[in-house]
N, C-alpha and C positions, 0 to 999 in steps of 0.2 A: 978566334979568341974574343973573350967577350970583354966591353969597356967598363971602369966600372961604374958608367952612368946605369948602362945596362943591368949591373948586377943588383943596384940599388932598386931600382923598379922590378926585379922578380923579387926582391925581398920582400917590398911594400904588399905586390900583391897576395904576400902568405901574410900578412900581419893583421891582428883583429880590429875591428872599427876604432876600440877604443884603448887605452893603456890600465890596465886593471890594477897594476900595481899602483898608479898614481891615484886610481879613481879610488882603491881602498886603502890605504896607507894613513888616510883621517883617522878613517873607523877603526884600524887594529890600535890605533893608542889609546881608544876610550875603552880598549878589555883593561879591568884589572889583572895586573903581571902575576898575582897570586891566585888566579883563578884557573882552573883544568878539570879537564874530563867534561860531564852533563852540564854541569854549572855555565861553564863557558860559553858552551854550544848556547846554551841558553842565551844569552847575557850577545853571543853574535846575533842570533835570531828576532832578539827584542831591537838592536842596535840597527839593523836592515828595514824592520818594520817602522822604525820610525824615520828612514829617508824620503825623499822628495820621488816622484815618481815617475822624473827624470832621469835620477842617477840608477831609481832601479833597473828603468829600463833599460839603460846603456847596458847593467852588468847581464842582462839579457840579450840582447844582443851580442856577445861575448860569447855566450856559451850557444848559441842561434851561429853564428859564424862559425864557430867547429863544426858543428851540425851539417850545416850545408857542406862543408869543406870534405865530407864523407863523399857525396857522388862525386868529387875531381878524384877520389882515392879510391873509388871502388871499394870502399869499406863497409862493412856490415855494424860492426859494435865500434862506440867510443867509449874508451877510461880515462876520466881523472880524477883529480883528488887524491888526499889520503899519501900514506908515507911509498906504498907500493908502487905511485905511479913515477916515484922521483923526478917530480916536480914539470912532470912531461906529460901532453896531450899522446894518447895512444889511441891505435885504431887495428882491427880485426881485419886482412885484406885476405880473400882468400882463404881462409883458415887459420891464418897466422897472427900473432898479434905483435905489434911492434911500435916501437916510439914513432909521433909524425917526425919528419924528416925536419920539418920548418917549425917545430914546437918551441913555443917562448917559456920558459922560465920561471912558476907559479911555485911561490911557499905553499906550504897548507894552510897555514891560516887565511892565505889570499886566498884560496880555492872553495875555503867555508865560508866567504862572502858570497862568493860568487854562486854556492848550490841554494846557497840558502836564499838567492834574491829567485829563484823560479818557485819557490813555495807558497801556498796559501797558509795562511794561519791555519785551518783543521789540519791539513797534513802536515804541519813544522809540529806542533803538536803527538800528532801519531808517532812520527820519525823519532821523537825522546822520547816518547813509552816504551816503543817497542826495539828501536834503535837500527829497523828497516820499516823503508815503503816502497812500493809498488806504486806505480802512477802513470798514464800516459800523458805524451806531452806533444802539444802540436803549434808548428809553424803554419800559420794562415798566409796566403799568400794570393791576392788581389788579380783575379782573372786565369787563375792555377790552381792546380789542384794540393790542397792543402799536404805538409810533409807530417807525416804522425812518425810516434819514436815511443819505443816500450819502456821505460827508465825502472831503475832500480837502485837507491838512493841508501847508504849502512852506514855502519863506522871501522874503522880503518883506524887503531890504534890512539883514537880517542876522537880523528879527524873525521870530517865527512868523504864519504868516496860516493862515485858515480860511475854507472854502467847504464849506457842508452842502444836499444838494438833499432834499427829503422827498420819501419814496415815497409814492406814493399806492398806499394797499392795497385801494383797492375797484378790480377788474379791471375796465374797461369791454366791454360783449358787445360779441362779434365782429362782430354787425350794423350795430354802427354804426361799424364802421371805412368801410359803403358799398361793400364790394367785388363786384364780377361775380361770379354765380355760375363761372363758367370759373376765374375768379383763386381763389377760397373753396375749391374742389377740386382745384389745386393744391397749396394751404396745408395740408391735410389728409393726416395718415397714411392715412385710412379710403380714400380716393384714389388715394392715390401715395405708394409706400412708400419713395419714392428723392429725392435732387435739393437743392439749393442757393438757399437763399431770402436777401435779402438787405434789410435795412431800412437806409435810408441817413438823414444829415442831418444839419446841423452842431448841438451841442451846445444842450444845451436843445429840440429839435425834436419829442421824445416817442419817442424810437426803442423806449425800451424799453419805455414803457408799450404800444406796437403789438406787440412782441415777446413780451410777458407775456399778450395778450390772444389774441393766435395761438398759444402755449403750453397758454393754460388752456382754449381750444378744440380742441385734442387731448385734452388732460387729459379732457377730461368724456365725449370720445366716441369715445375709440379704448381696447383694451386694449391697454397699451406699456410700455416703459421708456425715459425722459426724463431727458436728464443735462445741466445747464445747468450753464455754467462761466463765473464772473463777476469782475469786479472792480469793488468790493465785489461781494457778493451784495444785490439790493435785493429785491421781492417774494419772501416765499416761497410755494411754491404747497405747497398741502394735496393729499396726494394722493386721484385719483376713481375713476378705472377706470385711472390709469398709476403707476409708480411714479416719481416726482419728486425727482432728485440735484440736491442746489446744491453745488457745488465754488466758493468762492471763491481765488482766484489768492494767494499769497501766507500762506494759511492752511490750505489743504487742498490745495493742489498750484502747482506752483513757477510755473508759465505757463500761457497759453491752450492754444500748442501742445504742452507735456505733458499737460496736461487732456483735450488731442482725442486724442491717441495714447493715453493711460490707456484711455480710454472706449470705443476699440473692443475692448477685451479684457474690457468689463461688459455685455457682450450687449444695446446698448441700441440701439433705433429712433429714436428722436429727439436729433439731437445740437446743444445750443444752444450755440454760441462765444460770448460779450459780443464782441467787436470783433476786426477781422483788421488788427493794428498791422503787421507786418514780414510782410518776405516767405515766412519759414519757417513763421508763421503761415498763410498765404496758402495757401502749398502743400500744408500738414497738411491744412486745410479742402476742397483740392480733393480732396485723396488718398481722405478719410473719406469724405465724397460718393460720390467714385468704386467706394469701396467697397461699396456698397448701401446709403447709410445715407438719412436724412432730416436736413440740416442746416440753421440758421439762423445769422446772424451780423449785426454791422453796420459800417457803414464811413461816417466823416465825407466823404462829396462831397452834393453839393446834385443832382445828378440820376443818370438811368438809366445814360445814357451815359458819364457822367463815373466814374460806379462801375465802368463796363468798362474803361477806361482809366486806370484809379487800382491795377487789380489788376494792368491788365499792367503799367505802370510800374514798380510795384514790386517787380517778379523782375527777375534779372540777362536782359539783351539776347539771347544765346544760348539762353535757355530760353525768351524770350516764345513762338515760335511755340508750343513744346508744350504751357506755361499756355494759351494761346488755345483750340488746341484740346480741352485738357481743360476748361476753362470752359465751350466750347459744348456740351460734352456733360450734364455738370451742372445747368449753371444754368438755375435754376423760373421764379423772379420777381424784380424788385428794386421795392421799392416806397419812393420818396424823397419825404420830406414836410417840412413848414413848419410852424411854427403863426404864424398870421398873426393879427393884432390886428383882433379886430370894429369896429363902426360902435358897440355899444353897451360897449365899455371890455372884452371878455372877449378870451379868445383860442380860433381855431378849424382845424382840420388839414384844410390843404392838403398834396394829394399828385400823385405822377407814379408807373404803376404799369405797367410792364412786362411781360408775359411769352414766355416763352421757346419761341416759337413754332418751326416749320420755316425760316420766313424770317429769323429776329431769330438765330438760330443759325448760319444760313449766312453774316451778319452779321458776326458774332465771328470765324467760321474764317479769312475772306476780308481782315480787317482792315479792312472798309467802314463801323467804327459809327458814320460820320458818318450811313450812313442808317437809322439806328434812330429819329429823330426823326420821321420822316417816315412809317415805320411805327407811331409813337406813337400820330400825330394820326391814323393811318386804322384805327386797328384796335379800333375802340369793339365790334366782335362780339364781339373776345377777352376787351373786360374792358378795354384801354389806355385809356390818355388821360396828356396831359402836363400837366405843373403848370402852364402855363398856359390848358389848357382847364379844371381845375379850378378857376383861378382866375376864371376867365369865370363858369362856374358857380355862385361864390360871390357875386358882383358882382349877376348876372340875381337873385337871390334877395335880393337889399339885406341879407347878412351883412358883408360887407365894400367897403370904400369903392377906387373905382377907382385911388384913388390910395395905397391899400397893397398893392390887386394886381400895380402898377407896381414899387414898391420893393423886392416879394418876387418877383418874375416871374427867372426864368433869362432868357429869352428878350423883351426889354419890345418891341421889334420887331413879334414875332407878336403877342403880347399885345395892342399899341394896335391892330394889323389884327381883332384877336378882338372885340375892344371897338366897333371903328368896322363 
């Protein structure tokens, strides 16, 4: 039984450097009480900029302490701010997202001191035009390898909120993404100097750490030049035998698709987009492609097929046909994955992994990608297989339980016939 000198000292060591509520409590009396919404925000943001750049610091260290308080939790994302987090530090462990267990206590309005003392004036700025930003944000750390964090900063019922993912900076080898030698030699400059690769999957699913790790496996073994354009920038990659550009969107160049038009005028072989949002986006991607390049990208659909049909959607009607057939001419591979929740509490990457065979292209031209599915499940020579024979796969192995294969399956259908 514990004493409660004891209890007092595992308290202290969950609590933040500093008292937040004491250190802002000045500041919330000099808002005027008649003031809400943009105005306020404002009126916090002018109030932060003009403190000492001691007490800023402190409320940095504030939210730097949560931060770190991620690797004791194994957590991936931290939330707070805003009305949704009820006034509670929350973190992603696993898949799940749940109040920290040792969370103190924050009004919103304490919590819009607090996002607003990590801003520079251009982006507190951006943040009330648009009322989101994108930004990465990094803990330096003396004789260590620095901690980088994806952030994404909104409004929340007039408050600020906050959503930070940590990068994880150990790259995982290429080996163990599991892929076909056919598919591996696709992914490769040393290979194939040309063509269109595509990592798909809804938010949180690891896209980029698959795209970082197919990055750094060029990196080590091709001589090149590699120009990745992000929003934020998360991994930096060291350069090996390539030369390695991070453009982030908003900081080093205005969009994705300026970024991919800049880049073919920098004489580069490898060109990574972060995401194809709109269609002009879309269409840069296929252009650069088409141009002889090697590109990478990703796109939120949950499958192969769904990514072919998420690209045409998204060009105007009159163009579909001639996107089609410039997609079939381009596109490598699309590899769409999961991470699914093991049997022993971890999490493990399920995938569906495409390639762009003579048949899967004829496919695309003909508008038939209903039968891409069907060449999924027969084309295990190539390297194919569909997320749900991956998930079979995971099941035969007792990684995961048949009934999260069920819940993550596109297909539950084939899946239970896969099963039975």
């Amino acid at each position: 039984m514990e004493t409660s000198t004891q209890t007092d000292i595992k308290r202290k060591e969950h609590d933040p450097p500093h008292d937040l509520n004491a250190l802002v409590a000045p500041l919330v009396e000099q808002i005027p009480a008649t003031l809400i919404g943009l105005e306020r925000q404002e009126v916090i943001g002018r109030i932060i900029g003009e403190q000492s750049d001691e007490l800023r610091m402190q409320l940095r260290e504030i939210i730097e302490f949560f931060l770190l308080e991620m690797d004791h939790n194994n957590a991936s994302d931290i939330d707070l701010g805003g009305n949704g987090c009820a006034d509670k530090i929350w973190y992603r462990v696993y898949g799940y997202k749940k109040p920290w267990l040792h969370s103190p206590k924050y009004k919103t309005t304490f919590t819009d001191f607090l996002l607003h003392s990590i801003l520079m004036p251009a982006q507190r700025t951006f943040l009330l035009k648009h009322k989101n930003l994108d930004f990465s944000y990094v803990i330096e750390s003396k004789g260590k390898e620095n901690k980088r964090f994806r952030a994404d900063m909104y409004f929340d019922m007039e408050n600020l909120a906050l959503n930070m993912r940590k990068i994880d900076t150990e790259i995982r080898p290429f080996k163990g993404l599991g892929l076909h030698p056919e598919v591996a030699k696709a992914l490769s400059l040393k290979y194939l100097k040309y063509g269109m690769t595509l990592v798909t999957g809804i938010t949180g699913s690891g896209k980029s750490s698959t795209l970082d790790t197919i990055i750094d496996a060029n990196n080590r073994s091709v001589d090149s030049h590699i120009v990745i354009i992000s929003s934020p920038v998360e991994l930096v990659h060291t350069p090996i035998r390539s030369i390695v550009r991070h453009r982030e969107v908003g900081r080093d160049v205005p969009s994705f698709r300026d970024g991919a038009v800049q880049a073919m005028r920098q004489d580069p072989d490898i060109i990574m987009i972060g995401e194809l949002r709109d269609d002009e986006t879309i269409m840069t991607a296929l252009e650069v492609t088409d141009s002889g390049h090697k590109t990478f990208s990703t796109l939120h659909t949950a499958s192969a097929t769904e990514s072919i049909d998420r690209i045409l959607g998204e060009v105007p009607v009159d163009e579909q046909d001639r996107v089609r057939n410039r997609l079939a001419d381009v596109l490598t591979c699309v590899i769409s994955q999961k991470l699914v929740p093991t049997i022993k509490g971890t999490r493990v990457l399920a995938k569906e992994v495409l390639l762009a065979t003579a048949s899967v292209k004829a496919a695309i031209r003909n508008n038939n990608t209903a039968e891409i599915y069907q060449m999924l499940s027969e084309g295990s020579n190539y390297g194919m297989h569909t997320l749900e024979q991956d998930l079979k796969r995971l099941c035969d192995r007792h990684i995961i339980s048949e009934e999260e294969a069920l819940n993550y399956a596109n297909n539950k259908k084939r899946l239970k016939e896969l099963l039975e």
